[in-house]
C-alpha positions in Angstrom: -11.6 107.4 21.9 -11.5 105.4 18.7 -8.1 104.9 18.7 -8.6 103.5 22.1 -11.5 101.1 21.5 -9.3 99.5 18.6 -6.1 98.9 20.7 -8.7 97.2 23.2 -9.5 94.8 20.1 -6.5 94.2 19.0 -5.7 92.9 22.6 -8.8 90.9 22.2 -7.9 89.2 19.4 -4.6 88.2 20.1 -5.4 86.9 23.7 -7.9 84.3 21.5 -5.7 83.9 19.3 -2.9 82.5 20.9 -5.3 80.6 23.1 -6.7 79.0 19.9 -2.9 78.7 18.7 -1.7 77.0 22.5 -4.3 74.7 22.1 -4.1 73.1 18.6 -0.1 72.6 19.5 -1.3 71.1 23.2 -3.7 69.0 20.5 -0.6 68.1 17.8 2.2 67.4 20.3 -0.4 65.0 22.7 -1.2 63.5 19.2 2.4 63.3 18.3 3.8 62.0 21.9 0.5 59.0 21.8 1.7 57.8 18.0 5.0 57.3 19.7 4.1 55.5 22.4 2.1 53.4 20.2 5.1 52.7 17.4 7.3 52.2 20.2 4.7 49.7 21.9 4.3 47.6 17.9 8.5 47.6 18.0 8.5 45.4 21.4 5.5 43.1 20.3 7.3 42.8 17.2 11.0 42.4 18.5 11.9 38.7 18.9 13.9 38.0 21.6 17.0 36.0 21.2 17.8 33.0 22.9 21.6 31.7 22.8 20.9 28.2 22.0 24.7 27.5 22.2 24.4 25.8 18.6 28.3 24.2 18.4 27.0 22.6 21.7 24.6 21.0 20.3 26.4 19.7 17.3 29.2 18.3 19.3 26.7 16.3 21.3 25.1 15.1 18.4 28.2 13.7 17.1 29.2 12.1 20.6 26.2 10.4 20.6 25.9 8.6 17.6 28.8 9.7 14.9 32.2 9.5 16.3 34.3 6.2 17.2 32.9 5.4 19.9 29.7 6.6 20.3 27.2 6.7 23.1 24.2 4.8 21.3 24.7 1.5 19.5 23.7 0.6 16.1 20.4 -0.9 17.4 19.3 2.4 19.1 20.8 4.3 16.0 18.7 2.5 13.4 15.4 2.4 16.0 15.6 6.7 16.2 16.7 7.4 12.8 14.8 4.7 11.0 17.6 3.6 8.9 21.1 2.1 9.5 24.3 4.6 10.3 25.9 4.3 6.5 22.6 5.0 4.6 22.5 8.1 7.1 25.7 9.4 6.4 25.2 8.4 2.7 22.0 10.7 2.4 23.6 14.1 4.5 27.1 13.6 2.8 24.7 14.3 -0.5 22.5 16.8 0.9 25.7 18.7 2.3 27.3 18.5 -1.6 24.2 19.2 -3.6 22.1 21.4 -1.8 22.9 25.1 -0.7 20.5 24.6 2.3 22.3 22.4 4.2 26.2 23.3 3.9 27.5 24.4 7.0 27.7 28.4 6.6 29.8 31.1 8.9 27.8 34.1 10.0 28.7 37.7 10.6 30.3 37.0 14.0 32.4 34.5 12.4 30.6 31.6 14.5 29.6 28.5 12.6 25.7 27.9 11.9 23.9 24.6 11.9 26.1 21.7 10.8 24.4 19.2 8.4 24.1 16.7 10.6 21.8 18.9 13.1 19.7 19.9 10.2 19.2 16.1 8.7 18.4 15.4 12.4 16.0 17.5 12.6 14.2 16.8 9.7 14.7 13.1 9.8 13.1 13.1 13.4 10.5 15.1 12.5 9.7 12.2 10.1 10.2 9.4 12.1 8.3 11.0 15.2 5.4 13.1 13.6 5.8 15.9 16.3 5.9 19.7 16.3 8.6 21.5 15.1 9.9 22.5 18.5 10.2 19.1 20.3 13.9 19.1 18.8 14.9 22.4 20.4 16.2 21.5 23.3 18.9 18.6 22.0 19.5 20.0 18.6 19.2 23.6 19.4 17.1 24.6 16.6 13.8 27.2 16.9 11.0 25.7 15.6 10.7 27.9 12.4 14.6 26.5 11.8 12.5 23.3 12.1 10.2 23.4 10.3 13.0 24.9 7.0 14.9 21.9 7.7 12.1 19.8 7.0 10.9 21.1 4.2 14.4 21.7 2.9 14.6 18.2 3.4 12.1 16.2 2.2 12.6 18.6 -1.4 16.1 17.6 -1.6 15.0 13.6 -0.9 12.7 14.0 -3.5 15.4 15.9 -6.2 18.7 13.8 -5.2 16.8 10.3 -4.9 13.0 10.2 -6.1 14.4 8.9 -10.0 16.4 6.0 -8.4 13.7 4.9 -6.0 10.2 5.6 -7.1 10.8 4.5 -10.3 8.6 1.9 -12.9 9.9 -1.5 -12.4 12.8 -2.0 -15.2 12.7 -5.2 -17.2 15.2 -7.1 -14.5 12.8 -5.9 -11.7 9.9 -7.2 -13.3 11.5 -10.4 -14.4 12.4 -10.7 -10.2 9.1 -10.1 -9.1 7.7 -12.5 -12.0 10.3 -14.9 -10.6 8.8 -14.5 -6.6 5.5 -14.7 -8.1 5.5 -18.1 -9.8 7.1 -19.4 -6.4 4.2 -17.8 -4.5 1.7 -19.9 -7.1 0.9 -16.8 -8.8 2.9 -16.8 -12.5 2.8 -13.1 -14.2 2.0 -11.6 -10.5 4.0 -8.6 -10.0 2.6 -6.8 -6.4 -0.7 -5.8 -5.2 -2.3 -2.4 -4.9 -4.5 -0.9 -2.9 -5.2 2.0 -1.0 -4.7 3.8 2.6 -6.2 7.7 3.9 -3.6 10.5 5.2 -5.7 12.4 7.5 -5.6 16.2 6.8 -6.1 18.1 9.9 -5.2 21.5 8.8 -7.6 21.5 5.6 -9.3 24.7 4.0 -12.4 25.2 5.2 -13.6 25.5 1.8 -11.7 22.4 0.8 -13.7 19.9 3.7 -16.6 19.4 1.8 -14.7 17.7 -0.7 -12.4 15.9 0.9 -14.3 14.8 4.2 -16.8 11.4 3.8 -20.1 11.6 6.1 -18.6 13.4 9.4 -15.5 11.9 9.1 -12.1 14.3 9.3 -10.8 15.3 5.6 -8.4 12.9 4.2 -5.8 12.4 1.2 -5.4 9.2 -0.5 -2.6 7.4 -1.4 -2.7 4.6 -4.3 0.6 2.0 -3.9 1.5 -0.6 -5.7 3.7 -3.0 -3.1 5.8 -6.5 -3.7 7.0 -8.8 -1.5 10.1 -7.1 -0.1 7.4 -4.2 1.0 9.1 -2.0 -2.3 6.6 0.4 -3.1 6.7 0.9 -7.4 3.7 2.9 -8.0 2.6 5.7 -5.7 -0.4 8.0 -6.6 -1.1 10.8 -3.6 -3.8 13.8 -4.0 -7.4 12.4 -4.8 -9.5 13.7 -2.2 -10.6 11.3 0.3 -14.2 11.2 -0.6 -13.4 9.1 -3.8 -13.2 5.1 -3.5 -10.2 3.1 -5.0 -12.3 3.0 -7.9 -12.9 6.6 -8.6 -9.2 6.7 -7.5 -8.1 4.1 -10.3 -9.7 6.2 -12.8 -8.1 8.9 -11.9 -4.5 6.8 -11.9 -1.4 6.3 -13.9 -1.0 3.3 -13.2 -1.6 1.9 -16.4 -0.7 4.3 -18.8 2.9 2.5 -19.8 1.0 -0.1 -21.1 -1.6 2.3 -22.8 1.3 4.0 -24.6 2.9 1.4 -25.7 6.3 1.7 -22.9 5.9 -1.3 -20.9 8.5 -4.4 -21.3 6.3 -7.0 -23.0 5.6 -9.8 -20.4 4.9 -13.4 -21.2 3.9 -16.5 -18.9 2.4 -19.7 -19.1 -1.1 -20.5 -16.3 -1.9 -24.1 -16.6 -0.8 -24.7 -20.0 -2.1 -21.2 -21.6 -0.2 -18.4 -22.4 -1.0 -14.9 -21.0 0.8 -11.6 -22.2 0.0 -9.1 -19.8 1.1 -9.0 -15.6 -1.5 -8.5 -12.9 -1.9 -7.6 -9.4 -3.3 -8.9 -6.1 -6.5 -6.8 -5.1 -9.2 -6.9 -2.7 -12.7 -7.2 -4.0 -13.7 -3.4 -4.7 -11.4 -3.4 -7.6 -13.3 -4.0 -11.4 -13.1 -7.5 -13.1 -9.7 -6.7 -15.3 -7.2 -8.7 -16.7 -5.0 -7.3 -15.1 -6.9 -7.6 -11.7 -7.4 -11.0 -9.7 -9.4 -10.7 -6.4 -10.1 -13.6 -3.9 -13.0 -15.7 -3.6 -15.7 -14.1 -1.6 -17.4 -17.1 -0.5 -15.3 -20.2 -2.0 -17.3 -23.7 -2.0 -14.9 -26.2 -3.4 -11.4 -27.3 -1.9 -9.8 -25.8 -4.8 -11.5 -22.5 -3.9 -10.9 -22.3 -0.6 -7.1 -22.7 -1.5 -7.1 -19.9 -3.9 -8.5 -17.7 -1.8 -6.6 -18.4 1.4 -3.2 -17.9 -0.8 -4.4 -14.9 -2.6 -5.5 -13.2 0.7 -2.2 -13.9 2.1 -0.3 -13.0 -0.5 -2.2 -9.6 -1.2 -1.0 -8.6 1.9 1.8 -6.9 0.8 0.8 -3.6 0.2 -1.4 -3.6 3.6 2.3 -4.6 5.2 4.0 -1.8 3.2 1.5 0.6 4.3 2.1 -0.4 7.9 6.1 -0.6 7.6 5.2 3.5 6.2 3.6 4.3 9.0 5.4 2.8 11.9 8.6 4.4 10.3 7.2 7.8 9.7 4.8 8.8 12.4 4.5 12.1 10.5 2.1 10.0 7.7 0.3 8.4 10.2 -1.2 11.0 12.4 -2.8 13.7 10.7 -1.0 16.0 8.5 -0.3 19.3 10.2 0.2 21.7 7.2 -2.2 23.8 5.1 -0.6 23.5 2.0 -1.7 20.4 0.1 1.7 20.9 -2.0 4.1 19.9 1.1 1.5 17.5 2.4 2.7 15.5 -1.1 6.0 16.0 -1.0 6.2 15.0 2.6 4.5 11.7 1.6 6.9 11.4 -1.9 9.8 11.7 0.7 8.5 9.4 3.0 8.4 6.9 0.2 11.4 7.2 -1.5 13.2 7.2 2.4 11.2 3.6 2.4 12.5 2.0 -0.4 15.6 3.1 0.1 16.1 1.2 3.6 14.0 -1.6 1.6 17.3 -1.4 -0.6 19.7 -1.6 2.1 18.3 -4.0 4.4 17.1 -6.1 1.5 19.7 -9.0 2.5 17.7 -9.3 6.0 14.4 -8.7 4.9 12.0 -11.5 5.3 8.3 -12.4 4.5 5.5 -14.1 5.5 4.3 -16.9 3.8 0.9 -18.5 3.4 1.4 -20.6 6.1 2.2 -18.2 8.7 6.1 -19.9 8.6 8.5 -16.8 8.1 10.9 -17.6 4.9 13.5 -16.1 3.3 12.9 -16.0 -1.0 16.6 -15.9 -1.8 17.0 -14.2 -5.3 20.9 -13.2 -4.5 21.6 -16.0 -6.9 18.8 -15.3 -9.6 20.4 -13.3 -12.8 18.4 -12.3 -15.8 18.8 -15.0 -18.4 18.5 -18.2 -16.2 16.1 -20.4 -15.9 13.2 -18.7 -14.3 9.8 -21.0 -14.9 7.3 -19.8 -17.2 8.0 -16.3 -16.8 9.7 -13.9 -19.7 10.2 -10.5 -20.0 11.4 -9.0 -23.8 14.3 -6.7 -23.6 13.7 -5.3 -27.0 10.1 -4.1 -26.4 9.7 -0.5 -28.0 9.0 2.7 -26.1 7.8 5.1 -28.9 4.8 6.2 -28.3 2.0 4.9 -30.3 1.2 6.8 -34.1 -2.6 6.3 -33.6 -5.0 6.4 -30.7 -6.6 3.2 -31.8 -4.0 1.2 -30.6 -4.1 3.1 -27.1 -8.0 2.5 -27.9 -6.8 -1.5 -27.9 -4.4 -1.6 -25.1 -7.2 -0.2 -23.2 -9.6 -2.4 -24.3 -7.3 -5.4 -23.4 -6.5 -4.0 -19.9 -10.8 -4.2 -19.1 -11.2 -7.7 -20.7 -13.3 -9.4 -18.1 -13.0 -12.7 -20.2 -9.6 -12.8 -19.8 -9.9 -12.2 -16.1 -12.1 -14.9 -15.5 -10.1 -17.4 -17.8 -6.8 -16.2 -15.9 -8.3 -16.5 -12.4 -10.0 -20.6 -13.6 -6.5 -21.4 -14.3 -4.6 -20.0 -11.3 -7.4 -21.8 -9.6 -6.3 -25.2 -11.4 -2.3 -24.2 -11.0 -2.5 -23.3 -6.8 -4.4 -26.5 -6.5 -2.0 -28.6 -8.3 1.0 -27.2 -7.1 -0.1 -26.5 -3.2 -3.1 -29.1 -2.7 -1.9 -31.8 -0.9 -0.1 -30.5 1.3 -0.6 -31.6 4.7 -2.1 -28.1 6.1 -4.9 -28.2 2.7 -6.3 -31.5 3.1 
């Protein structure tokens, strides 16, 4: 009997336990077979599909269009979609192709060819001049918009390595003794631009960053701090002060001045209605502080003589609001509001944009024209001018010295100079007395 009754719970217990055993591998394989589903689920979200863009395709077509002999778009059309003539073009991807990895043609591991320079500059350079998204260029150049967008910012980093030294540079002493030279003709001796500033809007700004960089409910903007001449050359750019500061708070936060602080400025001499002045100004409006090196308009002029000045200054201060518009009309991308996050690329796209400006200043500067005070378009002709002529009152020294000051008094003085509001009121009474001499009886001023 008792060896019965323990056979019978022997049975017992392994009936339950190979239930109990079934059941936890029923429980481990479903377990097992759902995690697979749901890896192999994440690999198809996460697979990218591939699209043959047929890339050579594109190329070739590109090069039809607007590179071979006889292309299918003339020179006008070129220079309207790619901002800047067919040479200066080729001249800028011939030294992207040579000095940057990025954009050399490369063959992949199929042996096809990738992007050609061409299509990558294209990209990048329409991008610019257009201000779209990335993708819009898909479908002629055959580039995904992530190719797009690495193009771009490719792009605008090799602009900036390859060309920013050449042309976003301090004026050197035979550009300043140029624009001294437009100056005097324009009735302002020892003028040598105006400056003022314009807002980038920022649409993709940290949260946490809108506080600061919004004004009232207005969107967040960046601001940009140019110094323009007459030929719409931008010499001083100064991008990143958030756009709830003022060009005043802006100025103070400028470089503008500090080659003349440290003693590395070409010394500049002129002569304002028989006195002698040693230091060059620039056009501004009337937020700007009472410098010497600062001459605003009139704000409400009573005397002829008045009036004159400030109609002429006015006009002539225009320069950097015309710059700014030729900036914006030719890169799209800086006048509608900046797409990316990343405050550093939002500046380097604006750097670019610059130094692409004054480079097609450069090479259209035979053309160029301006506008003169009385609404007649004229042509200053400096092709003739060389250093060492004859050029008025105006004198820059060639041997001025670039060390660095020993002692911070002197930067103490330069400083000091630079806020003399006596001098800027005595220069301003005698540009007064010199517009009105040279420009008052004219027929249009009496």
């Amino acid at each position: 009997m008792a060896s019965s009754s323990q056979n019978t719970l022997d049975d017992a217990f392994d009936e339950k336990f190979d239930q109990k055993f079934d059941q936890a591998f029923d429980r481990v394989l479903e377990n097992l077979t759902i995690r697979a589903d749901q890896e192999e689920r994440k690999k198809k979200r996460k697979k990218r599909a591939y699209i043959e863009r047929n890339r050579e395709e594109g190329n070739v077509r590109l090069w039809n269009d607007y590179f071979s002999e006889t292309p299918t778009y003339s020179d006008n059309q070129f220079r309207r979609r790619f901002r800047m003539n067919r040479p200066l073009f080729t001249h800028i991807v011939n030294r992207l192709a040579n000095e940057v990895d990025f954009f050399r043609q490369k063959i992949d591991g199929l042996g096809r060819s990738g992007l050609s320079t061409l299509q990558k500059c294209t990209a990048a350079i329409r991008l610019l001049a257009y201000g779209s998204a990335a993708d819009t260029v898909d479908e002629y150049l055959r580039l995904a918009e992530t190719t797009s967008r690495s193009c771009l910012e490719n792009f605008v980093e090799g602009i900036i390595q390859l060309f920013g030294d050449e042309y976003l540079r301090r004026p050197t002493p035979a550009d300043l003794q140029r624009l001294l030279y437009i100056g005097e003709i324009r009735g302002f001796p020892g003028m040598i631009g105006s400056i003022d500033c314009m807002h980038w809007k920022w649409k993709n700004c940290p949260t946490t960053w809108k506080g600061q960089y919004s004004r009232g409910s207005s969107k967040p903007t960046i601001v940009l701090e140019a110094v323009a001449s007459y030929d719409l050359w931008i010499w001083h750019a100064f991008f990143g002060p958030p756009g709830t500061l003022n060009d005043i708070n802006v100025l103070d936060r400028s470089p503008v001045f500090d080659d003349i602080i440290n003693g590395q400025a070409p010394q500049v001499t002129y002569s304002v209605n028989g006195r002698e002045y040693h230091l060059a100004y620039y056009l501004t409006d009337g937020i700007y502080p009472k410098w010497a090196t600062f001459i605003q308009s009139i704000p409400l002029p009573q005397s002829p003589q008045a009036v004159l000045f400030a109609k002429r200054q006015e006009a002539v201060r225009k320069d950097v609001e015309r710059a700014f518009g030729v900036l914006q009309a030719r890169f799209a991308i800086v006048k509608n509001p900046a797409l990316f996050w990343d405050k550093v690329k939002v500046g380097k796209i604006m750097r670019a944009c610059i130094i692409l400006h004054n480079m097609i200043v450069e090479n259209e500067r035979d053309n160029m024209i301006v506008v003169d005070e009385q609404d007649v378009y004229t042509h200053y002709d400096v092709s003739g001018f060389q250093q060492g002529e004859d050029t008025g009152s105006s004198d820059i020294d060639l041997t001025f010295s670039t060390d660095t000051p020993s002692r911070i008094t002197d930067m103490m003085r330069m400083e000091t100079t630079i806020r003399d509001g006596q001098m800027h009121q005595q220069l301003k009474a005698d540009l007064v007395e010199n517009i009105w001499r040279r420009f008052g009886h004219d027929g249009d001023n009496n």
